[in-house]
C-alpha positions as CSV (number, residue, x, y, z in Angstrom):
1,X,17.0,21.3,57.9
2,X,18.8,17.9,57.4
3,X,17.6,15.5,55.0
4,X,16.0,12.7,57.6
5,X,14.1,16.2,58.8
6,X,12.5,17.3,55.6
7,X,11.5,14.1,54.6
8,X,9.4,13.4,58.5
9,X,8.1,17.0,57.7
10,X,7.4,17.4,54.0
11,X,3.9,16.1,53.3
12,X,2.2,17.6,50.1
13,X,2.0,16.0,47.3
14,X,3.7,17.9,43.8
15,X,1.5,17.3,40.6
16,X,3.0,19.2,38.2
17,X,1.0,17.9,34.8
18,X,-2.6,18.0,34.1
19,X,-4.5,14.5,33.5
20,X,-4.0,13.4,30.1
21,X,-6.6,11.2,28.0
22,X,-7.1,7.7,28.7
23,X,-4.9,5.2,26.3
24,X,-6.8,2.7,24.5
25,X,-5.7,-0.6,23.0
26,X,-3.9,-4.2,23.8
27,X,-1.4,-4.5,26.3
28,X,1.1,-7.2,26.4
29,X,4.7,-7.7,28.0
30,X,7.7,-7.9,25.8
31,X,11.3,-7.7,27.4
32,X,13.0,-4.1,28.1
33,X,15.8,-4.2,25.1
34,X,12.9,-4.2,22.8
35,X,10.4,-1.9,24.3
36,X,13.5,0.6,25.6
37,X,14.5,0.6,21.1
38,X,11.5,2.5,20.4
39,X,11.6,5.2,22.5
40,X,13.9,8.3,21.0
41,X,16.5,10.0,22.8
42,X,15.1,13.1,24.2
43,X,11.5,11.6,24.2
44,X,9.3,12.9,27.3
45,X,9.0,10.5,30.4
46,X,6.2,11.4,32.8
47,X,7.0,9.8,36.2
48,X,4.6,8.9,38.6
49,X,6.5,8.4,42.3
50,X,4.7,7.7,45.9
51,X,7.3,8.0,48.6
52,X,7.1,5.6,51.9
53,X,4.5,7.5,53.6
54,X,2.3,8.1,50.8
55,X,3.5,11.6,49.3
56,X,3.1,12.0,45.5
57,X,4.9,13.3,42.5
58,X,3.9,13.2,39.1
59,X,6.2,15.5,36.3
60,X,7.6,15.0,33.3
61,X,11.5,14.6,32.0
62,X,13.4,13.6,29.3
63,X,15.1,10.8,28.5
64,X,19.0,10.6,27.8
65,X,19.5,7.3,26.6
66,X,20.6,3.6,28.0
67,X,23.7,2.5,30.3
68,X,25.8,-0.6,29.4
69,X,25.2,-1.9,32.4
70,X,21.6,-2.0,32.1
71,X,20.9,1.3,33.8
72,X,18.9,4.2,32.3
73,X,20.0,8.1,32.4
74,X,17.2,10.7,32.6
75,X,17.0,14.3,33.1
76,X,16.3,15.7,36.6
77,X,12.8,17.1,36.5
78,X,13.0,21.0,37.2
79,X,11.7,21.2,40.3
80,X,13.5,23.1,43.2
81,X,16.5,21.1,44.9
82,X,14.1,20.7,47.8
83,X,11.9,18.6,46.2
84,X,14.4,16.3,44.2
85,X,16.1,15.5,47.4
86,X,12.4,14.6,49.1
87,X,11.2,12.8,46.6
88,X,14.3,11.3,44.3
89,X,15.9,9.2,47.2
90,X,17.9,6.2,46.6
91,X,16.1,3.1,46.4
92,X,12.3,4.7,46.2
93,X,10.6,3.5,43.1
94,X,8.6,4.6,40.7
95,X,6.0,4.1,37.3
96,X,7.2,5.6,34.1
97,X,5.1,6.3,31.4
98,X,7.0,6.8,27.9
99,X,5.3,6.9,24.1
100,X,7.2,5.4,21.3
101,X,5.9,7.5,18.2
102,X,7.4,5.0,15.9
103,X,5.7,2.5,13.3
104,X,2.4,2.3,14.7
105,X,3.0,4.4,17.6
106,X,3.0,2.9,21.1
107,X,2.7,3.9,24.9
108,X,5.5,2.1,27.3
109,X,5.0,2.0,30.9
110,X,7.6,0.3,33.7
111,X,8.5,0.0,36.8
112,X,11.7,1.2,38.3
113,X,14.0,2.3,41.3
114,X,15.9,5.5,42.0
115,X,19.8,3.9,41.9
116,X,21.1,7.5,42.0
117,X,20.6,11.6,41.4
118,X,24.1,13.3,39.5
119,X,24.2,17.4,39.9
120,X,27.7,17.7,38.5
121,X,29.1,18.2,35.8
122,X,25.8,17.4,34.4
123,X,22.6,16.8,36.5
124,X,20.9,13.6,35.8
125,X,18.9,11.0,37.3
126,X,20.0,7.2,37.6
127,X,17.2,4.7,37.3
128,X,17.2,0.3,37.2
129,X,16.2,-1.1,34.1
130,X,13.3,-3.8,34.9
131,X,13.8,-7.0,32.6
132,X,10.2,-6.3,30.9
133,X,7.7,-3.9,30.0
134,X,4.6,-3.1,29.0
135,X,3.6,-2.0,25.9
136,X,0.3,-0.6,24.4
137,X,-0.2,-0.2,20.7
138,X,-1.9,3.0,19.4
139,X,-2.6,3.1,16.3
140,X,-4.3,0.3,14.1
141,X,-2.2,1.8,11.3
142,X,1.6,3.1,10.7
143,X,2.3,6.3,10.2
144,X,5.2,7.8,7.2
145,X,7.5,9.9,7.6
146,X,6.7,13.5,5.7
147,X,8.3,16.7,5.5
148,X,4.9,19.3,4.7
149,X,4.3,22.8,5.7
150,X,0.6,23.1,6.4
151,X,-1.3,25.6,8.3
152,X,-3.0,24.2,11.6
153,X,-6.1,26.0,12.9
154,X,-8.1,25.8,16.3
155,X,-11.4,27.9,17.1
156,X,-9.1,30.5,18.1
157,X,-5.5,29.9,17.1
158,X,-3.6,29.7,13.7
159,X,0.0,28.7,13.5
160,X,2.2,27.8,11.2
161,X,3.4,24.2,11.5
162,X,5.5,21.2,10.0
163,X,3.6,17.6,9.0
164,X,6.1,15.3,10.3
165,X,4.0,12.0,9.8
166,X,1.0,10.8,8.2
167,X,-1.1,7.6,8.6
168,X,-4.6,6.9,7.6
169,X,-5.8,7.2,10.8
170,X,-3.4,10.1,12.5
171,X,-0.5,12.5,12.1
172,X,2.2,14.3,14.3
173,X,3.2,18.4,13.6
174,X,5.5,20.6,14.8
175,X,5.5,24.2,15.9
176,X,7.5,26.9,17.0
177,X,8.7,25.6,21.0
178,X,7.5,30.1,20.9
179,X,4.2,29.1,20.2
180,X,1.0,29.2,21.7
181,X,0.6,25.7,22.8
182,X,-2.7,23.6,22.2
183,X,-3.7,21.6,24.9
184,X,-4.3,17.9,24.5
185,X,-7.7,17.1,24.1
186,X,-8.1,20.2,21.7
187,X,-10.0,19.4,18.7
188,X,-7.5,21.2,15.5
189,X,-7.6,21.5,11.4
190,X,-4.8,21.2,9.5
191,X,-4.2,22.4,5.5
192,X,-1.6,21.6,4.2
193,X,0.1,24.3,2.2
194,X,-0.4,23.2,-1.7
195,X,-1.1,25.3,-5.0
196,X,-4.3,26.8,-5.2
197,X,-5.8,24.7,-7.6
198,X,-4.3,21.2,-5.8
199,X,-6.9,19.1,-4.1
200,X,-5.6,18.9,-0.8
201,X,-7.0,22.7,-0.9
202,X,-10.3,20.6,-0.1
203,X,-9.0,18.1,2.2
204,X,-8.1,19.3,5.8
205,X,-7.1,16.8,8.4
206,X,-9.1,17.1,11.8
207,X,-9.0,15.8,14.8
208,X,-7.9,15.8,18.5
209,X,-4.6,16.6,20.2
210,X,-3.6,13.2,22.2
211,X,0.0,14.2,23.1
212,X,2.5,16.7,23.3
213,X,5.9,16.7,23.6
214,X,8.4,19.7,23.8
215,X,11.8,20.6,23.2
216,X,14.0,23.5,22.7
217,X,13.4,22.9,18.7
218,X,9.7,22.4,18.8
219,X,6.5,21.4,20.5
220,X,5.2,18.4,18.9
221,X,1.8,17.1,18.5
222,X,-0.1,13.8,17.8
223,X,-3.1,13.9,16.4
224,X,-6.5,11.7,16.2
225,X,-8.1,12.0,12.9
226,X,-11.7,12.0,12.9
227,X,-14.3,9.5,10.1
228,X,-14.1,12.1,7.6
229,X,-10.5,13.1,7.6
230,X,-9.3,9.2,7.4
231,X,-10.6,9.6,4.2
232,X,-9.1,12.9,3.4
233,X,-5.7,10.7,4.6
234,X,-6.5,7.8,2.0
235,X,-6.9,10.4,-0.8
236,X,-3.7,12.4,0.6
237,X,-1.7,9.0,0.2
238,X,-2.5,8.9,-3.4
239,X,-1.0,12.2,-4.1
240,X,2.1,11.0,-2.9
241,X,5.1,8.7,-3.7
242,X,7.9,7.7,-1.7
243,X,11.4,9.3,-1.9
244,X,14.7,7.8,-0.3
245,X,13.1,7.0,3.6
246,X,9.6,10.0,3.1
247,X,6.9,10.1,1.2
248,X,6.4,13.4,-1.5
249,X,3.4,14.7,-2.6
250,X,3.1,15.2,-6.2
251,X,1.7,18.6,-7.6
């Protein structure tokens, strides 16, 4: 079947991710070099593309990094080479969803075209940078980088994880990419590993998975603290002190 043939005959739709929770917060515009800076190399794009006649994909990818000549490389989603050529045709456009996870966290969102799709040496997709963005804060406070093994715990799942950051109001882990994931929306406890007589035996952070990203290192999670663990954070920053670029605990 040629190309022009598939694409009169193809129809359904692809949705390959499940609905995520609703972002909250202030959105404003701020030009693409900006926005584009906070989102790390290998960071998870979910794209959102509606061909001519109304057919929809939605899937996620990563992204590879920026082109001097204002272009940006992703990876091709892993679909089958079917798909890709229906629905990643030159010049069809589509909404990007990205989240910055630095400072105070952030989720980016643009609008872009397909300029070109690379299967050799490397696959790779080819997308216009638009001369703005937008931009919607997350978190009222930042978070810290931390290096902690804890323990996180669901109503049926325990796993051994990684604190990665910490603010008063969230924090990111990591697990094993092996790992039974959690689902976003989950509600999960976290403890992080201490002597037994520390305090933060006492002080679990709990909340609700609002993201997920993987990679072949780790699956990592942002978390929602709820009332009582902000204050299990405040108390967790005092037993703490700041080394080189991290902050320590102190036992």
């Amino acid at each position: 079947m040629s190309r022009a043939e598939n694409y009169i005959t193809k129809y359904e739709d692809r949705i390959d991710i499940s609905n995520e929770l609703p972002v909250a917060g202030i959105e404003s515009t701020i030009n693409s070099s900006d926005a584009i800076d906070m989102v790390s190399h290998s960071s998870e794009f979910i794209i959102d593309l509606v061909t001519p006649i109304g057919t929809r994909y939605i899937g996620k990818t990563k992204f590879i990094g920026r082109h001097s000549d204002n272009f940006l490389l992703l990876e091709l989603p892993q679909i089958p080479n079917d798909d890709l050529d229906y629905f990643f045709q030159e010049g069809f456009s589509m909404d990007i969803k990205a989240v910055s996870t630095k400072g105070e966290g952030a989720v980016i969102r643009f609008r872009c075209q397909v300029i070109n799709v690379m299967l050799k040496p490397i696959a790779m997709l080819m997308v216009s940078l638009p001369s703005s963005m937008k931009i919607t804060q997350l978190r009222e406070d930042p978070r810290y980088d931390v290096n902690l093994r804890a323990q996180m715990f669901t109503e049926y799942l325990k796993l051994e994880c990684q604190l990665r950051d910490l603010s008063k109001g969230g924090c990111r882990f990591t697990t094993s990419p092996l790992a039974k994931p959690v689902e976003i929306g989950q509600r999960v406890s976290i403890r992080i590993i201490a002597p037994k007589k520390s305090v933060l035996q006492a002080l679990p952070l709990s909340g609700v998975v609002c993201n997920l990203q993987c990679s072949m290192h780790y699956a990592k999670y942002g978390v929602k603290f709820d009332e009582e663990s902000r204050i299990h954070a405040k108390t967790l920053f005092r037993q703490m002190k700041f080394d080189v670029n991290k902050l320590e605990l102190k036992f």
